[in-house]
C-alpha positions in Angstrom: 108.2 121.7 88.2 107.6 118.8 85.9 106.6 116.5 88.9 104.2 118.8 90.6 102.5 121.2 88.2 100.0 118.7 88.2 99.4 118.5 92.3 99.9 122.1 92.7 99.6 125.8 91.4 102.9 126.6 90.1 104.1 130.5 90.1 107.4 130.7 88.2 109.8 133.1 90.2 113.4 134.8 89.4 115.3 135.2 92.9 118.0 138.2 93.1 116.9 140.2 90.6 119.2 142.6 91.4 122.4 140.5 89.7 121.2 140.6 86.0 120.7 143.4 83.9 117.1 144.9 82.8 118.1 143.4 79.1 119.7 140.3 81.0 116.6 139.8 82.9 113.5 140.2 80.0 116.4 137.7 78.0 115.9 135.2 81.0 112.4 135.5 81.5 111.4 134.6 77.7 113.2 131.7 78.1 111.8 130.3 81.1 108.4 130.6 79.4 110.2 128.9 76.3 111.2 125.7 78.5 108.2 125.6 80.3 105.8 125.6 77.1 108.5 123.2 75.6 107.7 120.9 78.8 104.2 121.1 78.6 104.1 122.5 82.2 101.1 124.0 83.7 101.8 127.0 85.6 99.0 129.0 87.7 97.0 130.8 84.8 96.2 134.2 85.6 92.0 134.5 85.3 91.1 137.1 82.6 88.9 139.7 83.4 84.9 140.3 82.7 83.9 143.1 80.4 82.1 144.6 83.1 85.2 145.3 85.3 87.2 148.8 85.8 89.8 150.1 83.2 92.5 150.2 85.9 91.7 146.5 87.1 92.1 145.7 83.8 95.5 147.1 83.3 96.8 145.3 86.3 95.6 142.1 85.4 97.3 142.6 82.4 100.7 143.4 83.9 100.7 140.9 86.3 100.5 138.2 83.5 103.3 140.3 81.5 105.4 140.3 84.9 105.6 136.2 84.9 107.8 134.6 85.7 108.4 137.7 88.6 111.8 138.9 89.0 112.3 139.7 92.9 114.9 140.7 95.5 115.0 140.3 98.9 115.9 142.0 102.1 116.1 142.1 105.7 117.8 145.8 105.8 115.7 148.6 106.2 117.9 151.6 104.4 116.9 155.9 104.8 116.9 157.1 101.1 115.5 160.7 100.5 114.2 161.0 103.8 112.3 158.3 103.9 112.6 154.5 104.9 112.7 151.3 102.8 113.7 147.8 102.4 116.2 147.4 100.4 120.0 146.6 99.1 122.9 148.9 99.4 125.4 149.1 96.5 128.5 151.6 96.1 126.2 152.8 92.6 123.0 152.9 94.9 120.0 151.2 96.7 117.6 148.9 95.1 114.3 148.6 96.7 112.6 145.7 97.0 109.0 147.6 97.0 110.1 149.6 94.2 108.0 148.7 90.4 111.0 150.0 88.2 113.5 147.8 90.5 111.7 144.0 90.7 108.0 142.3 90.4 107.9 142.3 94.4 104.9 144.2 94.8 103.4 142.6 91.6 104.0 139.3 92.8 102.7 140.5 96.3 99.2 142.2 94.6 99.0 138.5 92.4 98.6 136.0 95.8 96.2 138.4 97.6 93.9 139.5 94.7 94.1 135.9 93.6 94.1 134.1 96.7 90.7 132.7 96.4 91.0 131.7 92.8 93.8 129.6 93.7 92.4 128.1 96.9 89.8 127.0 94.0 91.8 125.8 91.8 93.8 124.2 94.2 90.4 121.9 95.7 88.6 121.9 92.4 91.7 120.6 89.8 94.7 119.6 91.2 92.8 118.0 95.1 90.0 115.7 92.5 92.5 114.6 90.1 94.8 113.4 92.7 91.1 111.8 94.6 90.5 110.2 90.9 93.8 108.7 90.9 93.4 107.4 94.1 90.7 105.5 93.9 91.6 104.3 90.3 94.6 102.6 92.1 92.8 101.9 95.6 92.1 98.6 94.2 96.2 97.8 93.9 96.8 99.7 97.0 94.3 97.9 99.3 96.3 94.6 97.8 99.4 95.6 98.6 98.1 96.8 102.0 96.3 93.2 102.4 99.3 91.3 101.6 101.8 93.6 103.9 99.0 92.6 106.9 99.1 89.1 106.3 103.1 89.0 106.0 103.0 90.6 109.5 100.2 88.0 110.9 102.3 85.6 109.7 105.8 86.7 111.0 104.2 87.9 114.1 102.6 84.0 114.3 105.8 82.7 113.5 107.8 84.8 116.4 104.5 83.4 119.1 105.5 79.4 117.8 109.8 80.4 118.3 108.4 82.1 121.8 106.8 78.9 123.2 109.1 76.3 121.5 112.0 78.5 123.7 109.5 78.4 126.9 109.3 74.6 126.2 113.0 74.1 126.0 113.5 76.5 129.2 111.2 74.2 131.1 113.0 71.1 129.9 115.9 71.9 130.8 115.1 73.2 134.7 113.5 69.8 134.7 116.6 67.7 133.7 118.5 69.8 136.0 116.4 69.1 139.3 116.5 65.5 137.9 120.7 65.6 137.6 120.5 67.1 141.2 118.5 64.6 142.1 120.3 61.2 141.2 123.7 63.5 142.2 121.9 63.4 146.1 121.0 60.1 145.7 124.4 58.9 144.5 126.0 60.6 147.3 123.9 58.7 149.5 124.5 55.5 148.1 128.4 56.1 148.5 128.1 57.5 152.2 126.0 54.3 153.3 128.5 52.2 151.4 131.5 53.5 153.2 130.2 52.9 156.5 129.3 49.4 156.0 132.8 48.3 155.0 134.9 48.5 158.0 132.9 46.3 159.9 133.4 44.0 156.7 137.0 43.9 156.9 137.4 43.1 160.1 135.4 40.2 160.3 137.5 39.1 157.4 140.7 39.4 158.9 139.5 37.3 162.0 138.2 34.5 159.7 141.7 34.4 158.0 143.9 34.1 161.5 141.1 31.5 163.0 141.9 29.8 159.6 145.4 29.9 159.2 145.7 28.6 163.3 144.1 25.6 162.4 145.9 25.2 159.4 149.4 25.4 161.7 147.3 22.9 164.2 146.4 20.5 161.2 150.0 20.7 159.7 151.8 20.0 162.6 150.4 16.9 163.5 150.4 15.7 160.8 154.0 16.9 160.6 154.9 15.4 163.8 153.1 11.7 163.0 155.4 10.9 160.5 158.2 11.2 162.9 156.7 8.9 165.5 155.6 7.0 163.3 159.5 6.3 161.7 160.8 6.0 165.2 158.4 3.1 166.1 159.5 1.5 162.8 163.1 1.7 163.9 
C-alpha cells in the first residue's frame, strides 16, 4: 500500500469476514486505520456531502466512511434460506450472506464503487495520472540520457559485429584463394613428375650403351698393349 497509494486510489478491504468475530472484526479494523495513519498512507477519501443533499444520502455517506476498511465474504454457492435464494456460506450454526448488512460490508462496498465511480475516475486523471506526468518529465531529462547512451552502445556493438562480419568474409575469401592456388601448384607438380618419368628411360639406355662401347675399347686398348710386351720380350730373347 505504501508503494502505490500515491499512483492509485487505495480502498482498504478485510477478506473472509466470516472467520472473526463482530468484536474481533471492529478490533481489526481500528487498527488497520491505526497502521495506515501511522504510515502516512493515502487511502481513497470518501467526498463529503453538500448541505443541499437528502437526509438519507447523507446517512449513507456517512456509513460508508464508518464501514472502511469493508469487511466482506465471498461466495460462489447460491443457498435456499426461508424460501428464498441467496449467495452465501453454509455453516452447521447457519448461513451467512454475503448481501446481508448485519453479516459483512458487501453491499456497502458494492453502493461505494458505483455511487463513487466517477469521483474516482477523477481523482484517478486529475491526482495520482498529473503527479506521475510531473514526475516524468522532471526526470525525462535523465531518462532521455540513459535512453541516448543505451542507442549509441547498440550503434556501436551493432558497428562492431558489421567490422567482425567482413574481417570473417575477408578471411573466407582468403582462404578459397590459397586453396585454388595449393590445387594449383599440386597439378602442376604432378605434371612436372609425369613429364619427368617419361624422359628417363630413354636416358638410361643410352647410358648403358655408352658404358659397353667404352669398356670394349678399353678390353681392345688393354690387350694390345697387353700383348706388345710379350712380343716385344720374345724378340729380345
Amino acid at each position: 500500500m505504501k508503494a502505490l497509494h500515491t499512483k492509485v486510489n487505495i480502498v482498504p478491504v478485510i477478506a473472509k469476514a466470516d472467520t472473526l468475530t463482530r468484536s474481533e472484526l471492529l478490533q481489526l479494523k481500528q487498527r488497520i486505520m491505526d497502521e495506515i495513519e501511522k504510515h502516512g498512507i493515502q487511502i481513497y477519501p470518501l467526498p463529503d456531502c453538500d448541505d443541499d443533499e437528502d437526509e438519507e444520502y447523507r446517512e449513507q455517506c456517512k456509513q460508508l466512511k464508518e464501514a472502511v476498511p469493508f469487511a466482506v465474504i465471498g461466495s460462489n454457492t447460491v443457498l435456499e434460506v426461508r424460501s428464498r435464494k441467496v449467495r452465501g456460506r453454509l455453516y452447521p450454526w447457519g448461513v451467512v450472506e454475503v448481501e446481508n448488512p448485519e453479516h459483512c460490508d458487501f453491499i456497502k462496498l458494492r453502493t461505494m464503487l458505483i455511487a463513487h465511480m466517477q469521483d474516482l475516475q477523477e481523482v484517478t486523471q486529475e491526482i495520482h495520472y498529473e503527479n506521475f506526468r510531473s514526475e516524468r518529465i522532471a526526470s525525462g531529462s535523465a531518462i532521455t540520457r540513459k535512453i541516448n547512451k543505451s542507442r549509441r552502445t547498440s550503434t556501436d556493438v551493432y558497428e562492431k559485429d558489421e567490422k567482425l562480419n567482413e574481417k570473417e568474409k575477408q578471411l573466407l575469401e582468403k582462404d578459397a584463394q590459397l586453396k585454388k592456388m595449393a590445387e594449383l601448384i599440386g597439378r602442376m607438380q604432378a605434371e612436372m613428375i609425369r613429364q619427368t618419368g617419361s624422359s628417363r628411360p630413354s636416358t638410361k639406355r643410352g647410358d648403358v650403351r655408352a658404358s659397353a662401347a667404352g669398356s670394349t675399347t678399353n678390353g681392345a686398348v688393354n690387350g694390345s698393349a697387353s700383348v706388345r710386351p710379350a712380343a716385344y720380350q720374345t724378340h729380345q730373347v
